[in-house]
Structure formats: structure tokens, C-alpha cells
C-alpha positions in Angstrom: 36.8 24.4 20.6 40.3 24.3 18.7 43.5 25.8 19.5 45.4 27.4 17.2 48.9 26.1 16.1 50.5 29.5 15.9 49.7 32.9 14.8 49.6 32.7 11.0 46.8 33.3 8.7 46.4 29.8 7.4 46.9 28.3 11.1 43.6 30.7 11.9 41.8 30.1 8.7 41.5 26.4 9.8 40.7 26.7 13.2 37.8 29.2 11.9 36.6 26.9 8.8 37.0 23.5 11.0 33.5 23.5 12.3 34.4 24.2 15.6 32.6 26.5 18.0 35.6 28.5 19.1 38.9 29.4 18.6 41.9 29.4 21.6 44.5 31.7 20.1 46.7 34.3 22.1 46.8 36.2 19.2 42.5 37.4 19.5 43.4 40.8 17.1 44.5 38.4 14.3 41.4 36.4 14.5 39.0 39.1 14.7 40.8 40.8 11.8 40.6 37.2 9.8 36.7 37.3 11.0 36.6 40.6 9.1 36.7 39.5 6.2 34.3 37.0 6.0 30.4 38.0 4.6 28.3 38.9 7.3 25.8 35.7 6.3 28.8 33.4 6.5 28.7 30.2 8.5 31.9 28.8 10.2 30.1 25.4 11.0 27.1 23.5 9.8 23.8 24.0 11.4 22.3 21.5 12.9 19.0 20.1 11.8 16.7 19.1 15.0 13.8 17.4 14.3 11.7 18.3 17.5 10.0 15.6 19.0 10.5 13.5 15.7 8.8 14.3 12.8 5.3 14.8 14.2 3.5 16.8 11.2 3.9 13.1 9.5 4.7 10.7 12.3 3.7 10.1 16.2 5.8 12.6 18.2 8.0 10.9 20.2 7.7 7.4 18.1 10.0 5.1 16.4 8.1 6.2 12.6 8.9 10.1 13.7 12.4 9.0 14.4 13.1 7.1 11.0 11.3 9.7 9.1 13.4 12.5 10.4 16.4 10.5 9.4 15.3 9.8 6.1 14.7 13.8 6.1 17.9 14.6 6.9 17.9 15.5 10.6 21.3 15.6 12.2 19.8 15.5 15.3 16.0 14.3 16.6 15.0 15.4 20.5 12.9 13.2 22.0 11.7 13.1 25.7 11.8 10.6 28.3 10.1 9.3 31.9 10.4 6.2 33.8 8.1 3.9 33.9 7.1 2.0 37.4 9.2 -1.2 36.7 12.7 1.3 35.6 12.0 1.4 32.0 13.1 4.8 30.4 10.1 5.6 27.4 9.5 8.1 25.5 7.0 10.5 26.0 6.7 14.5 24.8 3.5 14.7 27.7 3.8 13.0 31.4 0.5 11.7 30.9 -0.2 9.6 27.6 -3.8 11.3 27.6 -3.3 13.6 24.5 -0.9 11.2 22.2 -2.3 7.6 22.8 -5.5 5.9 22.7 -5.2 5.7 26.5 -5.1 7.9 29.7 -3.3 7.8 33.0 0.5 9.4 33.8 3.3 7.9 32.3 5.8 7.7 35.7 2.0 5.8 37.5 2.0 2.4 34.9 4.6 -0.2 34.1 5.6 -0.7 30.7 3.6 -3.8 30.3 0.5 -1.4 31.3 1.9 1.3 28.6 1.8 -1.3 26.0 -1.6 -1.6 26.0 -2.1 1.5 24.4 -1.0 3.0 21.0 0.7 6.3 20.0 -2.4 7.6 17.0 -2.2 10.7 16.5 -0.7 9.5 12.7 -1.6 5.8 12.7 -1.4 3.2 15.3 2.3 1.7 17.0 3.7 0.8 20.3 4.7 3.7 22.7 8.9 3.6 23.0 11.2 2.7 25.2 14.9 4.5 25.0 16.2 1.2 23.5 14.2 0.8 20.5 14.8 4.6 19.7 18.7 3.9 19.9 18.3 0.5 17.9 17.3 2.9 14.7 19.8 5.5 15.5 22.6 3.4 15.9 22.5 2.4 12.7 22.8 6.2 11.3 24.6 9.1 11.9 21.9 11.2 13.5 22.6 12.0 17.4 19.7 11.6 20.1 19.0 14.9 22.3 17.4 13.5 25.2 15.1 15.6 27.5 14.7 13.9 30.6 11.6 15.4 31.6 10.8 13.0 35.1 11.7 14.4 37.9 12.4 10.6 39.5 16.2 10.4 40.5 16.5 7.0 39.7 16.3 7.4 35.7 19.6 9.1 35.7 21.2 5.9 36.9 18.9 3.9 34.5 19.8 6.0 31.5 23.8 5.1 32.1 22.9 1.6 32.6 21.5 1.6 29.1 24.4 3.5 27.5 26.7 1.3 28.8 24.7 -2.2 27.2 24.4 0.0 24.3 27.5 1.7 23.9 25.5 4.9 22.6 27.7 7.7 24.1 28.9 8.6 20.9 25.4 10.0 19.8 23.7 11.5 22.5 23.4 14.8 24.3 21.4 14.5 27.5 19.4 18.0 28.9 16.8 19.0 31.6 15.1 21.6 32.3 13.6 20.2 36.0 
């Protein structure tokens, strides 16, 4: 959201054309009129570009290869899932059990991540299932943000999740949702 300096055209015009996903005006005829004469296909902010899950036509979902290939695709943002693991590790996971996606079987939140390592994301070649900090290690070094899903319904990964932003400083590219 923007606010508006004043009421003129060219005060509106930029709030409107800054990217921003509102306008705060007292003057709502002026921008509605200004709104008018856009084209009815116009955009008054980019899209975003969301890789689901990665890039899992190509890549394991929820895998460090899905997340480097959606950057090197152009995502602007890649949602990825997460659970904790016995021993307060945050991974990432689309499934709460790594039966369909690995060369294992058992629930995610029931193993440590020692135990998780022993089995390999395959779906699109073999590599290690991920923990929240080797995702952010290849985003940080892009301008791509992370949409997290916590999908565990264990209280204590909020808590971990913070504790991980703050060694990582990673607030600046992440948007955190649930539906649980």
C-alpha cells in the first residue's frame, strides 16, 4: 500500500504505476477516474512467478535442484513445504510421510534427520532430502523469496523457524503461511 502525496494526477499516476497493491488517497473519485483510463488488460504491478513445490516436472519437489532450477527459470518466488523432524530440524517435505517422493517410507515428524538422510528424494534422480537451511543457503544468494507452508501441526517449529531466521538473517525473503 502507498499513500498519495496530494490529489493531483501525477501524484495518483505513481502511486497506481509503483507496484503497489493499493492506493490511500482521500480523494477515491480521482483514482477511480485515473483507473478509467487504463486498458482493461493492464497491470499495475508485476506478477509474481511461483514455482510450486520447486520445479518438479524437471527436479525433486521440494529439493534443493527444484529450487535452483526455478531460479534459473525465472521464479520470483518458489513454495516449498516444511515439518520437523524428531531432533527440531525444520525439512522440507510436500507429503508428511516421505513414502511417495523418496526411496524410503515412514512419516516425516516420526524420524530424526539423521534417519531422513538415509533415504533420497528420486522421483528425478537421486539427492539428499532438505532441511530449511540448505534451501535458504541457494536463495540467499538470489533475489527469489521463499513461501513457506508450514504444514506440521507441532507447535514447536514456529519457534524453530525464528531461531533459524535469526542465524540466517533471511526475513527479507520469506513469506510464511498455514493452512492447519
Amino acid at each position: 500500500w502507498v499513500t498519495a502525496d496530494g490529489a493531483a494526477a501525477s501524484d495518483l499516476y505513481t502511486c497506481i504505476n509503483s507496484g503497489a497493491y493499493g492506493v490511500i488517497t482521500t480523494d477515491f473519485s480521482s483514482v477511480y477516474g485515473l483507473l478509467r483510463g487504463y486498458a482493461a488488460t493492464a497491470l499495475f504491478r508485476a506478477p509474481f512467478n511461483v514455482a510450486h513445490r520447486g520445479l518438479p516436472e524437471k527436479c525433486n519437489e521440494n529439493s534443493v535442484s527444484g529450487v535452483k532450477a526455478a531460479i534459473a527459470g525465472g521464479a520470483t518466488h518458489v513454495e516449498l513445504d516444511g515439518y520437523l523432524t524428531t531432533d527440531n530440524e525444520i525439512v522440507l517435505m510436500h507429503d508428511n510421510t516421505i513414502d511417495r517422493t523418496s526411496n524410503g517410507s515412514g512419516s516425516v515428524e516420526s524420524m530424526s534427520l539423521e534417519q531422513l538422510r538415509k533415504y533420497k528424494l528420486d522421483l528425478h534422480g537421486e539427492e539428499d532430502i532438505p532441511t530449511l537451511q540448505d534451501v535458504i543457503a541457494v536463495l540467499k544468494d538470489s533475489d527469489t523469496v521463499l513461501v513457506f507452508e508450514i504444514k506440521s501441526y507441532n507447535p514447536k517449529l514456529v519457534p524453530r523457524l525464528k531461531e533459524i531466521l535469526d542465524q540466517t538473517q533471511f526475513y527479507e525473503q520469506i513469506v510464511v503461511i498455514s493452512f492447519a
